[in-house]
C-alpha positions in Angstrom: 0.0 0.0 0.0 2.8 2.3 0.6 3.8 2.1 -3.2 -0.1 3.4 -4.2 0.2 6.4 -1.6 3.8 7.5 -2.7 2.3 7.6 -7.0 0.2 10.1 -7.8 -1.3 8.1 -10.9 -2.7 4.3 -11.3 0.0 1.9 -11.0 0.4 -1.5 -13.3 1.2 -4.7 -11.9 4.7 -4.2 -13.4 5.4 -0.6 -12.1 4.7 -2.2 -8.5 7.3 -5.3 -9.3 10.0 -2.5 -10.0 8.9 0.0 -7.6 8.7 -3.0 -4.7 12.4 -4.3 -6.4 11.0 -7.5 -7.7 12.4 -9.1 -10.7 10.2 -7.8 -13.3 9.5 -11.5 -14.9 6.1 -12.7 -16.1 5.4 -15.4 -13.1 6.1 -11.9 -10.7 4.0 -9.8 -12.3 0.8 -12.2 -12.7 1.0 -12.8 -8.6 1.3 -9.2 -8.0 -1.7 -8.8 -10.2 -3.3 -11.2 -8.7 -2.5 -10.0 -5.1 -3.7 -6.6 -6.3 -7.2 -8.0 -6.9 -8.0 -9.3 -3.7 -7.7 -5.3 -2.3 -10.1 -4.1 -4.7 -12.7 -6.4 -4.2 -12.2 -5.1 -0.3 -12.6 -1.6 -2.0 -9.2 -0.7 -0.1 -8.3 -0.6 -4.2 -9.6 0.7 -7.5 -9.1 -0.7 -10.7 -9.8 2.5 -12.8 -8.8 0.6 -16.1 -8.2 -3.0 -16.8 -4.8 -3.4 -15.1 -4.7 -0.2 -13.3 -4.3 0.3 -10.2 -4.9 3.0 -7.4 -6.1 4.2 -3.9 -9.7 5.4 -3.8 -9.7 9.4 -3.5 -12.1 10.7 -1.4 
């Protein structure tokens, strides 16, 4: 959560690999993404577009 408050734009699954110093390979990214859904359904996330990710703004 502390790489969505520190962008000020929706995030990709890759951009938080790389900005959380993951290898950026394919197996990384589809668990981040995948880990990434599980917030939004919560509604701690938004998926504004397919893929992107961000904090709600109140």
């Amino acid at each position: 959560m502390a790489v969505f408050t520190a962008a000020d734009h929706p995030l990709r699954a890759r951009q938080v690999c790389e900005a959380m110093d993951l290898a950026v390979a394919p197996d990384n990214i589809n668990n981040v993404r995948l880990k990434l859904k599980r917030p939004v359904g919560r509604g701690s996330l938004t998926e504004t577009e397919k893929g992107l990710f961000t904090q709600p703004r109140p």
